[in-house]
C-alpha positions in Angstrom: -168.5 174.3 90.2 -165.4 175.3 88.5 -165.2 172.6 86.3 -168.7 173.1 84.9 -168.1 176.1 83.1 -164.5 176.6 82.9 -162.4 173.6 80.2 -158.6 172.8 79.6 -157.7 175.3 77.0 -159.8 178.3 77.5 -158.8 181.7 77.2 -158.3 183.8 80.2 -157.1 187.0 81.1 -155.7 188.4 84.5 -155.6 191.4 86.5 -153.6 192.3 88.7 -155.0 193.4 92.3 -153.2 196.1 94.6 -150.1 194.5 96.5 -150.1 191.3 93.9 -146.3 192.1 94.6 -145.8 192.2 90.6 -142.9 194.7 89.1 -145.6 197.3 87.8 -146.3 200.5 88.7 -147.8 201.2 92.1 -151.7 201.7 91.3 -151.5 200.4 88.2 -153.5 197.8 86.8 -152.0 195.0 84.3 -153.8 192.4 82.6 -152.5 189.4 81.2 -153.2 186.6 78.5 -153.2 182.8 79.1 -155.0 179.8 78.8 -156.4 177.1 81.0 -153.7 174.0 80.9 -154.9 171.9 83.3 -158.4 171.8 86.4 -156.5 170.0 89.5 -159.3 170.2 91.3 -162.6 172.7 92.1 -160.1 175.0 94.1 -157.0 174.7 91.7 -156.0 175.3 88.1 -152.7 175.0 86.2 -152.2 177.7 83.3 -149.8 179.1 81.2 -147.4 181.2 82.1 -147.7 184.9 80.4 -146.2 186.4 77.3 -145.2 189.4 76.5 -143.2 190.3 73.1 -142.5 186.7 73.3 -140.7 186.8 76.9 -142.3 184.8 79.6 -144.0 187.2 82.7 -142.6 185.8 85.9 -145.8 186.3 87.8 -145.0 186.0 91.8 -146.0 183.2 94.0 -148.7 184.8 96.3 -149.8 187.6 93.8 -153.0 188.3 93.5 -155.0 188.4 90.5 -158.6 189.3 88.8 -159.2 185.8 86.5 -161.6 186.3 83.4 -162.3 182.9 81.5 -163.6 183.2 77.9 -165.9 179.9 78.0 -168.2 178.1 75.7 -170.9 179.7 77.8 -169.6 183.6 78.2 -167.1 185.0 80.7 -166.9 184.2 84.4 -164.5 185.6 87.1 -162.7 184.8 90.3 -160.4 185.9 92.4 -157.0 183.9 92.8 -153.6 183.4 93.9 -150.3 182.0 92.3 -149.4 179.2 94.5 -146.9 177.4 92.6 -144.8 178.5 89.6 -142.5 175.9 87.4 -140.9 174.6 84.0 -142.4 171.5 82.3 -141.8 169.9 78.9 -140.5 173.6 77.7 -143.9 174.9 79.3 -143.6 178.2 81.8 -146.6 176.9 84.5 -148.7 178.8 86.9 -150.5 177.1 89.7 -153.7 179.1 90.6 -155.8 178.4 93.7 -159.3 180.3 93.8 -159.9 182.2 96.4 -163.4 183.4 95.6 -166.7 181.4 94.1 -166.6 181.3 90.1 -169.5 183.8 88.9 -170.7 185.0 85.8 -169.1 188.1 84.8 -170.2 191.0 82.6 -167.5 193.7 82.0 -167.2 197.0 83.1 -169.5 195.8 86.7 -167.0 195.6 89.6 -167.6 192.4 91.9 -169.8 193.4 95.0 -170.0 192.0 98.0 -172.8 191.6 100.6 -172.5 193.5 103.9 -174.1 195.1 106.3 -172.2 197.9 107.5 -173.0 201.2 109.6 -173.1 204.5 107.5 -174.1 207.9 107.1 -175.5 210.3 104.7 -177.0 213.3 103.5 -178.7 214.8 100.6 -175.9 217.3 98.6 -177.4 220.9 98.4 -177.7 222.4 94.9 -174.4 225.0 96.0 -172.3 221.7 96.7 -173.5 220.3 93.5 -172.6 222.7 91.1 -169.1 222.2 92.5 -168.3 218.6 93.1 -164.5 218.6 92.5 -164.8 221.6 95.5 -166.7 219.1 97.9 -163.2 217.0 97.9 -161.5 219.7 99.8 -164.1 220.3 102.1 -164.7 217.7 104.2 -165.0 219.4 107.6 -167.7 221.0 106.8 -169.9 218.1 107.6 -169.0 218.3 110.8 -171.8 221.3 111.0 -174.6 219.3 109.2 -176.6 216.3 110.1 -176.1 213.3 108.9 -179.2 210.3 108.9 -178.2 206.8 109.7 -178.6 204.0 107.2 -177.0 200.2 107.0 -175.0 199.2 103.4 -176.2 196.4 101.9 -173.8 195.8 99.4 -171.0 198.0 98.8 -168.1 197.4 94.8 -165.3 199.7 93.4 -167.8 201.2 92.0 -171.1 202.3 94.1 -173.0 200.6 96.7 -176.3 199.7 98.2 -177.9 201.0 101.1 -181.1 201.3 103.4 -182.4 204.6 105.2 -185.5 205.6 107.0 -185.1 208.9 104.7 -185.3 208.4 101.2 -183.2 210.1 98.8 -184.5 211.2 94.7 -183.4 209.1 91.9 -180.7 211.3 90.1 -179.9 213.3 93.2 -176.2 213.6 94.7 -175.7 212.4 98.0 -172.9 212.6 100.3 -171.9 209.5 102.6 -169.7 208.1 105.9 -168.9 204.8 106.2 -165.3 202.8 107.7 -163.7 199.3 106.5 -161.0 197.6 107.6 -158.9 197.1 105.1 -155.1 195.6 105.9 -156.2 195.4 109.6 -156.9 199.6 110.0 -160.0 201.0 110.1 -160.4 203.5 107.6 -163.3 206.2 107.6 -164.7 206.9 103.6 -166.4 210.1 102.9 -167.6 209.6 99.6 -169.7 211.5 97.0 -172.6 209.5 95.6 -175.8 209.7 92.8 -178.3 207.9 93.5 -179.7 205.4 90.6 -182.7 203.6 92.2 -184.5 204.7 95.2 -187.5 202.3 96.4 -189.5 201.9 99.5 -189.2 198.8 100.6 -192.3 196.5 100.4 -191.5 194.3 103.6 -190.4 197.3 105.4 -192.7 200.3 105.2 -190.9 203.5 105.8 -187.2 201.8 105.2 -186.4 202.8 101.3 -183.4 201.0 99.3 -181.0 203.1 97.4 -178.6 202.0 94.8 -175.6 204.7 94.5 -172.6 204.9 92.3 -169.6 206.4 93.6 -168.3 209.8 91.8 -165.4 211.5 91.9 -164.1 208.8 93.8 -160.3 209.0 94.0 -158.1 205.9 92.7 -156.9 204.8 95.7 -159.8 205.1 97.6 -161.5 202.8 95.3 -158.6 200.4 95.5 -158.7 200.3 99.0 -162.8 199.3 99.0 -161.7 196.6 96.6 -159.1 195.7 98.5 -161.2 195.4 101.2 -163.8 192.9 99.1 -161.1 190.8 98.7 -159.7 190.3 101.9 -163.7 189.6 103.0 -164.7 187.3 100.2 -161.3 185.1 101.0 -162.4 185.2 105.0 -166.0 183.7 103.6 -164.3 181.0 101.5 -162.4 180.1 104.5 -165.8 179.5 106.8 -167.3 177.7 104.4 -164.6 175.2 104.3 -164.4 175.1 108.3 
């Protein structure tokens, strides 16, 4: 699949992923520039290595790394790993092996995954609303309020979907519970959410689908979800070639 959309020579850009183990700044994102210099195969690619002020970027064997390809068809994106890193004919080269299906890409969408995960939620009252950054600080007070069931859907870095026997108003806040286990810990989320589509569901009468994105969301929270994508999407790749 790779081969049909991505060509020797095409632009690209990378991003780095938490724990790539490159020298920047803990939670902060880097992107880099490079082209396509060889397809080894459906899993691998060979590219340049990246420049900066017209020094090479030692990226490390086993970072991880957000690929955009500028193609003769739009952008597409993976996920991938440096496997390999050498010198040949004067040209710095990065071995790359996907971890993650190519897909078309649009910017500014994070890459979602499909799940189906236990969770809870509950409208936000008007109080809590007029005070979001408050709610942060607050979080034992949902200890005294019910919370309904739902199941997750889908869940990105930056909102998710869910289904609920209660259905919550497009535009309304809603406040959520949910746990991943990211780096081998579960880890409990208590997230603020507005909701941007709410539907009953056809099949399912009385079941409504909700489409939330995530504010106030704090950075490292959001890196952890991602984080969490990852790890998942590479588990999938790894069933699928048994």
């Amino acid at each position: 699949m790779l081969s049909k959309y991505v060509k020797t020579g095409d632009k690209l850009e990378l991003e780095t992923i938490v724990n790539s183990g490159d020298n920047s700044e803990q939670g902060e994102k880097k992107n880099y520039r490079s082209q396509v210099y060889d397809i080894i195969s459906e899993d691998q690619i060979k590219i340049g290595m990246p420049m900066e002020q017209g020094k090479v970027i030692l990226l490390p064997v086993d970072g991880e790394y957000n690929l955009c390809f500028y193609t003769q068809s739009g952008l597409y994106q993976c996920l991938a790993r440096v496997i390999d890193r050498y010198k040949a004919d004067n040209i710095f080269i990065l071995v790359m092996e996907l971890t993650t299906d190519i897909r078309k890409y649009q910017r500014r969408e994070y890459y979602r995954l499909n799940c189906v995960l236990d969770m809870k939620a509950r409208s936000v009252t008007p109080a809590e609303s007029d005070d979001a950054p408050y709610l942060e600080q607050v979080h034992f007070l949902d200890t005294d309020i019910t919370f309904n069931n739902g199941v997750m859907v889908d869940i990105s870095g930056g909102g998710a979907r869910f289904i609920s026997r209660v259905q919550y108003p497009k535009g309304s806040n809603i406040r959520f519970v949910f746990s991943l286990f990211v780096n081998g810990k579960l880890t409990e989320y208590r997230l603020l959410g507005r909701v941007l589509y709410s539907e009953e569901l056809q099949s399912r009468p009385g079941s409504f689908e909700h489409r939330i994105q995530f504010i106030n969301i704090m950075n490292d929270e959001r890196e952890s979800i991602i984080k969490f994508i990852f790890e998942e999407e590479r588990k999938i790749r790894r069933r699928e070639k048994g």
